[in-house]
TIDRENNU-963776 format. One record per residue (C-alpha): residue in one letter; x, y negated, z negated. Coordinates in steps of 0.2 Angstrom, whole numbers, padded with zeros to 4 digits, always signed. Layout:
AXYZ;...
END
This chain:
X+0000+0000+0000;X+0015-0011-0004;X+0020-0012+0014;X+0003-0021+0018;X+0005-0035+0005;X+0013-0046+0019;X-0001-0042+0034;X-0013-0060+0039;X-0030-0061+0035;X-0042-0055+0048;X-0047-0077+0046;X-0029-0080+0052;X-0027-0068+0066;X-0037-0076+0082;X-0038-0082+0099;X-0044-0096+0107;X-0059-0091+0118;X-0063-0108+0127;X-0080-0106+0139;X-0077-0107+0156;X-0082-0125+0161;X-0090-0121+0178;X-0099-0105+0171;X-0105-0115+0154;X-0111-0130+0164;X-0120-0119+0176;X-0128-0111+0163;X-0134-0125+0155;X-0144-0130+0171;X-0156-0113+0167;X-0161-0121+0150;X-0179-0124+0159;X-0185-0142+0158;X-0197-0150+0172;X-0193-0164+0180;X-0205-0173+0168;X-0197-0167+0150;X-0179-0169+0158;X-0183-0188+0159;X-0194-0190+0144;X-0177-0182+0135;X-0166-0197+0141;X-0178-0211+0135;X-0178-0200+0118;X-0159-0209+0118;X-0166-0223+0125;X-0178-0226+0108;X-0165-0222+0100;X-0153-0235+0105;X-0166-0247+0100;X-0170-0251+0118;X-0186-0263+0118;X-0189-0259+0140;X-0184-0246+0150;X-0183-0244+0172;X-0185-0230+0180;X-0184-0231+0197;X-0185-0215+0211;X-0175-0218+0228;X-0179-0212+0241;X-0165-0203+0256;X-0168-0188+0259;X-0157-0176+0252;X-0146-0194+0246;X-0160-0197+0236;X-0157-0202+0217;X-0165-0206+0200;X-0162-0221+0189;X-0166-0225+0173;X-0159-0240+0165;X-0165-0247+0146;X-0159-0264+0135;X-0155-0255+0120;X-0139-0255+0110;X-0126-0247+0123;X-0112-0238+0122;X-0090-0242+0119;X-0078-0232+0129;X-0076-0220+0115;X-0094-0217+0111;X-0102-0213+0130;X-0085-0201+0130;X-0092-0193+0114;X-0111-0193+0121;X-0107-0185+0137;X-0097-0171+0128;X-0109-0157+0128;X-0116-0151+0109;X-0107-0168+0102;X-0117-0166+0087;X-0124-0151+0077;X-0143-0146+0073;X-0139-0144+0057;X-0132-0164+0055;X-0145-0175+0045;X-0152-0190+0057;X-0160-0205+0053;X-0180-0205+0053;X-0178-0215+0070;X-0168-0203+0078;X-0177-0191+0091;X-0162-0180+0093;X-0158-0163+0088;X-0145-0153+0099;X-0134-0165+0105;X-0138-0157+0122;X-0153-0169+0126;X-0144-0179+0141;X-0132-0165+0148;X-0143-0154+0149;X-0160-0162+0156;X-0149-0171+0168;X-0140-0154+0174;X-0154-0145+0176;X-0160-0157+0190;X-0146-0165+0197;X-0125-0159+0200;X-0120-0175+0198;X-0122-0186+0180;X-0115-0205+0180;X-0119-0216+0165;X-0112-0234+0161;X-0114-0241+0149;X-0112-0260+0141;X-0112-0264+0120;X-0110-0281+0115;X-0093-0288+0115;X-0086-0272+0127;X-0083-0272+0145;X-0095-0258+0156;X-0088-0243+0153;X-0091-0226+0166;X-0091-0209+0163;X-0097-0194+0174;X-0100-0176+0176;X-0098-0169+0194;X-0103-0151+0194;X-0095-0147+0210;X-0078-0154+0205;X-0077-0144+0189;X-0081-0130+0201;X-0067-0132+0210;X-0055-0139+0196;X-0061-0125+0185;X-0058-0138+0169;X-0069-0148+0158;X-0066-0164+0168;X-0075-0177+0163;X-0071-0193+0176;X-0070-0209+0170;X-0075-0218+0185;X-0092-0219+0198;X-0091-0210+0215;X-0085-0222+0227;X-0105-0223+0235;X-0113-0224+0218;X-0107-0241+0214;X-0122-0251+0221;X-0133-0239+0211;X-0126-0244+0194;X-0122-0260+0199;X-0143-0266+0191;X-0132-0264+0173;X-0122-0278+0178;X-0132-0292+0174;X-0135-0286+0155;X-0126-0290+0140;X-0130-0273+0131;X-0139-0255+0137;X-0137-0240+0147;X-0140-0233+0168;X-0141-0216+0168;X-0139-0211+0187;X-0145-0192+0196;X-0139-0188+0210;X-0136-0173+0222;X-0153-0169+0217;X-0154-0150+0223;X-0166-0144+0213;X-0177-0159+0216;X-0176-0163+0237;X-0164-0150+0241;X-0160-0153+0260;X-0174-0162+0264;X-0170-0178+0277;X-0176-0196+0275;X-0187-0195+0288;X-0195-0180+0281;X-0214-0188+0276;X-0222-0174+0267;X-0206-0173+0257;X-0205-0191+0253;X-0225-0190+0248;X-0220-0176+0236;X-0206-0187+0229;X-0218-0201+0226;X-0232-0187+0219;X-0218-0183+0206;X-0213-0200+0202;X-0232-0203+0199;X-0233-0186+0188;X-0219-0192+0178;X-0226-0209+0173;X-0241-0201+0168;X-0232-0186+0157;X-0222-0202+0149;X-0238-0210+0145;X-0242-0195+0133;X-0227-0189+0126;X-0223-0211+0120;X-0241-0215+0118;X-0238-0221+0102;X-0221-0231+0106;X-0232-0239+0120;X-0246-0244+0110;X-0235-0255+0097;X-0240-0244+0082;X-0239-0249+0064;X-0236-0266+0068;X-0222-0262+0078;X-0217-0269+0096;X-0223-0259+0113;X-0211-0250+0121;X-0211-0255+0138;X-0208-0241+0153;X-0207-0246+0169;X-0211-0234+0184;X-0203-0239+0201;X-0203-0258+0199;X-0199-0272+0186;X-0216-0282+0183;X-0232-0279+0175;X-0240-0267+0189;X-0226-0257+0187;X-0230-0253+0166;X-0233-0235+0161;X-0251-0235+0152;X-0251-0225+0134;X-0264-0210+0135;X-0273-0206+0119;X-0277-0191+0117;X-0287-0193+0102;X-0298-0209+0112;X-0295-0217+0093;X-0305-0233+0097;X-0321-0226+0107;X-0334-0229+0096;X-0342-0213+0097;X-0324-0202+0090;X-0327-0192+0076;X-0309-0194+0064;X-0306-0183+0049;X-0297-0190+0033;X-0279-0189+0036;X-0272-0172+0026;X-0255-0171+0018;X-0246-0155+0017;X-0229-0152+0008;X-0216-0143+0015;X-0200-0143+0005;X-0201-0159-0002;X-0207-0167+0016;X-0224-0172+0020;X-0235-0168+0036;X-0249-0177+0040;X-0262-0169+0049;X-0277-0180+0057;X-0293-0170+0065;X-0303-0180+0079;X-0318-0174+0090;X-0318-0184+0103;X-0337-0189+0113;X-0347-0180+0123;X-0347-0185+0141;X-0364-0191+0140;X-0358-0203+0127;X-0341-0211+0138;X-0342-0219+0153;X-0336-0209+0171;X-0317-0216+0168;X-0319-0213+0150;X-0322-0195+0153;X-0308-0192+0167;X-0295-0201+0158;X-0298-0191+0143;X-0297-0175+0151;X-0277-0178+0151;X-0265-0174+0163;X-0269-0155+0160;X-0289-0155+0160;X-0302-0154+0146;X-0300-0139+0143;X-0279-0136+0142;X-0281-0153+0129;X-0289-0146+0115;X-0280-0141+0100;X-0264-0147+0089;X-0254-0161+0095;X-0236-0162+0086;X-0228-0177+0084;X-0209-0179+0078;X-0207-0196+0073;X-0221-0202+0083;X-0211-0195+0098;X-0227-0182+0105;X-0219-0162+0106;X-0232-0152+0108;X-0249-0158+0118;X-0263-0146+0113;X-0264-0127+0111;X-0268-0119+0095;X-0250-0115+0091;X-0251-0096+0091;X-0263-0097+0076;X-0277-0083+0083;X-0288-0097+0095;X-0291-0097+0112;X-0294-0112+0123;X-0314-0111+0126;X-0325-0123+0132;X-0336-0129+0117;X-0321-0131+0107;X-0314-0143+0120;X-0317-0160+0110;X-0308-0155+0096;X-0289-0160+0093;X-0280-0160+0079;X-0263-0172+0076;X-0249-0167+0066;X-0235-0180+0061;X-0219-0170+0057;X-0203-0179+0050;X-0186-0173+0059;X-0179-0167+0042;X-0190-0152+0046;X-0182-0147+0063;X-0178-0132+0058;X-0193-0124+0049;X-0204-0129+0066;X-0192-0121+0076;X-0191-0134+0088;X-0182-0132+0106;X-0167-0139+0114;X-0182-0148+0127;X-0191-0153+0112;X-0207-0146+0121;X-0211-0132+0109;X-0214-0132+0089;X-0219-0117+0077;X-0227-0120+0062;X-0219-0113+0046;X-0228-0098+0039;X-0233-0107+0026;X-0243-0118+0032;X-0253-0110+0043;X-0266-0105+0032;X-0270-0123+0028;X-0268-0126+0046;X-0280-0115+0052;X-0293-0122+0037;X-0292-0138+0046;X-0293-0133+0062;X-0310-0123+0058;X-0317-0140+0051;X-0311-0149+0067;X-0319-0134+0080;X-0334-0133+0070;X-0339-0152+0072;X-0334-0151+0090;X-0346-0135+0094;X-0361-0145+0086;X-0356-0159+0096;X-0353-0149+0111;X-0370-0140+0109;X-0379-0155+0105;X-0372-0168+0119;X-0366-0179+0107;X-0384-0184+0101;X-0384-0198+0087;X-0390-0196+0071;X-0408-0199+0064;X-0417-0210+0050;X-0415-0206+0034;X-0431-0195+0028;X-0433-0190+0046;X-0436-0172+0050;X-0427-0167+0065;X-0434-0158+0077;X-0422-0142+0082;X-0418-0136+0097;X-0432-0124+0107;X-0420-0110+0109;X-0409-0103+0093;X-0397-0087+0094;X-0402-0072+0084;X-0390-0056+0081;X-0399-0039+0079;X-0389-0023+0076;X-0373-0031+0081;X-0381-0039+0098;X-0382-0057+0101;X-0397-0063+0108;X-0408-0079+0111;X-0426-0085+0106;X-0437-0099+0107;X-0444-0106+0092;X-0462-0101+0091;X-0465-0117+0077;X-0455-0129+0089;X-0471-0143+0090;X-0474-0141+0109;X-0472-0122+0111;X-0487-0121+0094;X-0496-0134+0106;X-0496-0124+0119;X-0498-0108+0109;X-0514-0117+0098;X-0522-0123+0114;X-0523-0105+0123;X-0536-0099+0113;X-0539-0081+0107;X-0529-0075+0121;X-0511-0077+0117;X-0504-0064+0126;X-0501-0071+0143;X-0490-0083+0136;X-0481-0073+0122;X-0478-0063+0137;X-0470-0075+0147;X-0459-0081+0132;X-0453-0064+0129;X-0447-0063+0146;X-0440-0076+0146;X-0430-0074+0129;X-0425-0054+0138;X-0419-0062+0152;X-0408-0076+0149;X-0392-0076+0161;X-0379-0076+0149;X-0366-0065+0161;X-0371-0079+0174;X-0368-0095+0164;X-0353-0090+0156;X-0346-0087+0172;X-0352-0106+0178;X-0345-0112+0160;X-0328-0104+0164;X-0327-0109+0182;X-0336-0126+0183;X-0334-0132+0166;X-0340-0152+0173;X-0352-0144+0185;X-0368-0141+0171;X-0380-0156+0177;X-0387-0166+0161;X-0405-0165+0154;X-0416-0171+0165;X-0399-0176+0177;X-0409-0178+0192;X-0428-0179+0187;X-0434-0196+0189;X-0440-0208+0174;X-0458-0204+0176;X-0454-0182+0173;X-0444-0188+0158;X-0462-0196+0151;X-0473-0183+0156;X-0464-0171+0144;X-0462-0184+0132;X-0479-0187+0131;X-0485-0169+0130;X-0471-0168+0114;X-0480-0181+0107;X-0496-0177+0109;X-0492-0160+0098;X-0484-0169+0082;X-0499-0179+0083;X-0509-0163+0084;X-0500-0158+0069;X-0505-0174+0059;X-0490-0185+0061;X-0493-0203+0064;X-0487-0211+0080;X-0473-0220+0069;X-0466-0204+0065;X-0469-0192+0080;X-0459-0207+0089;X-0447-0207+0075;X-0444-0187+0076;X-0443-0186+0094;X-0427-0199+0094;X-0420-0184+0083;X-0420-0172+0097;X-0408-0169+0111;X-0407-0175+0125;X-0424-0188+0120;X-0412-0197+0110;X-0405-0205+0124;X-0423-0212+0130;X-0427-0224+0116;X-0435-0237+0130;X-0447-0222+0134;X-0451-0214+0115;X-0454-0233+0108;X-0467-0233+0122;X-0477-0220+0118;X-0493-0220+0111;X-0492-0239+0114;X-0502-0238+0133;X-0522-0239+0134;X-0528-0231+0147;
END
């Protein structure tokens, strides 16, 4: 044993295994952003440079063509761009400030890799000269080194050269966009059209994901975007998911959850009926992925949107009654790790242990958004008023689900009352009804053509509206209510609620 006393540790006895540079940077193209959460990764530096306004600009030439973005924040020295174009220049597991959207210190690399082979930034910090850094992924191909150049490409100067008339901020420049036009040539019309359709996509993607940064929150200063252009026109429009100031949004109290000494907020909101927004109202609310795609939890960290909709893996499904209800979660970035977010910061997990409290408010939230759903957003009543409830109601038998029509509903007893000693003809006629509903058939429509249902009485003119109104009102007043309050009842009722002109006017005509 004695002879061994001398022998390293196994700590002390190691190589120096350094990752091929053309290999690790290819890899790092595969990481699998869109074009959309590539560019809403830079701006994450962008915020967090302080910048106020930020430019981002498509050119268009063909296979030539490149991507700007250029922002007023705080810039970069020499030494710092140097630092921020090394790839993994920081570790997730360093603590950031609260303001601080990174996490991987892969953000700009990598988003810009995966779309272009050619990364330029300059940079100006107050007091400093410009200074230019730049990856060329065909260069380190052939160098087979981590080369970092310290200049632009000859034919990139013009393209940086917007910086030039700023005291302080950053251009980042894409170019050799393969992955974006590939070989297309300038004159190439559908391809410029798809450009263009992407650039549009992009504004409206960093409409949602900075939202909150655009729509001055908390007494804070907008964030200004701009999208192909430097004046007002030009301004990416925020995109609330939660339609926070129509009046007709349902909003929970906010609910805080601990999580190791950190606190998440968590906000429910049902958002209207289409009956009760306007056409544009509707569409815009539907988002960028539909109604239906919308609904569920969106995740903010620090107010910077990660995750928008979807029930995060906790036992939903996106269906079309539950489509009004979304759900916001404020998560601080101390808690990175216990959400597992991604390097594109498109994905978050919830922590095991607060998914029980997770799914409670979710239930609450979907709940509220069925009866809304179901109901078309009807208003509530007077106080003392009996409502009137729907003609149909759903009845489970043996484990079967299945449908009726209220017998004690005031028209159907009307109708029932007024048929004398023979009733059977018309219990008939309800029961086959009620045995022959086409749930198969509508549930297909639902799924197919979710905006295709027509409304109550859609396309009935006002006077078919009335003469069912008035046979309603006729049986409450059958059944020894006043006019006051058969008027009063009706407006409890869907879809009369929306025809106060015509329920205020019944009983009121002399014939």
């Amino acid at each position: 044993m004695a002879g061994r006393a001398g022998k390293a540790s196994s700590e002390d006895d190691y190589e120096i295994v350094e990752p091929r540079a053309s290999s690790m940077l290819e890899a790092l193209r595969a990481v699998g952003y869109s074009v959309q959460t590539a560019l809403a990764d830079l701006i994450d530096n962008s915020i967090t440079a302080g910048a106020r306004n930020v430019w981002l600009t498509f050119h268009w030439n063909g296979a030539d063509s490149y991507i700007t973005l250029r922002d007023d924040g705080r810039g970069m020295s020499e030494a710092e761009l140097a630092d921020a174009m090394r790839p993994g220049n920081r570790s997730p597991l360093d603590e950031r400030e609260p303001n601080d959207l990174g996490r991987f210190g892969l953000g700009l690399k990598t988003a810009s890799f995966s779309q272009a082979r050619r990364l330029t930034v300059a940079s100006i910090k107050a007091g400093h000269e410009r200074t230019v850094r730049r990856w060329d992924l065909d260069y380190v191909g052939r160098t087979g080194q981590w080369r970092l150049l310290k200049a632009e490409a000859r034919s990139s100067a013009s393209r940086i050269s917007a910086l030039g008339d700023q005291t302080h901020g950053t251009l980042v420049l894409w170019e050799q966009m393969d992955r974006i036009v590939g070989k297309a040539h300038k004159d190439d019309v559908q391809a410029q059209n798809r450009f263009l359709a992407l650039a549009r996509s992009v504004g409206r993607h960093l409409g949602m994901v900075f939202h909150r940064y655009l729509e001055a929150e908390d007494g804070k200063s907008p964030l200004r975007i701009y999208l192909n252009g430097t004046k007002t026109d030009s301004l990416v429009h925020p995109w609330d998911p939660f339609c926070s100031t129509h009046v007709a949004t349902d909003s929970f109290p906010e609910d805080v959850l601990e999580l190791q000494g950190n606190r998440v907020l968590v906000t429910g909101y049902v958002l209207p009926h289409k009956d009760r927004m306007k056409e544009d109202e509707h569409e815009a609310a539907g988002g960028p992925g539909g109604w239906n795609a919308q609904q569920g939890f969106y995740v903010y960290r620090e107010r910077r949107l990660l995750v928008a909709g979807g029930w995060l893996n906790l036992g939903y499904a996106n269906e079309e009654h539950y489509k009004l209800a979304r759900l916001r979660v404020d998560i601080p970035n101390s808690t990175d790790a216990d959400w597992d977010i991604d390097v594109k910061k498109s994905r978050a997990r919830p922590p095991a242990v607060l998914e029980e409290r997770l799914r409670e408010l979710a239930d609450t939230v979907r709940k509220r958004a069925r009866e809304v759903f179901v109901h078309r957003g009807a208003r509530g009543h007077s106080p003392g008023t009996v409502a009137i409830e729907d003609a149909w109601y759903s009845v489970t038998t043996r484990g079967r689900l299945g449908y009726r029509i209220r017998r004690d509903h005031p028209l159907v007893k009307f109708v029932m009352d007024r048929q004398g000693a023979d009733s059977k003809p018309l219990n008939a006629l309800l029961r086959l009804l009620e045995e022959t509903v086409p749930v198969q058939r509508i549930w297909l429509d639902a799924a197919e053509k979710p905006e295709a249902h027509a409304a109550a009485f859609e396309s009935d003119p006002p006077a078919k509206v009335v003469e069912v109104l008035e046979e309603l009102f006729k049986a409450l007043r059958a059944a020894g209510e006043t006019a006051d309050s058969a008027r009063q009842r009706i407006l409890t009722m869907s879809p009369f609620d929306q025809y106060t002109k015509f329920v205020n006017a019944l009983g009121t005509r002399r014939h």
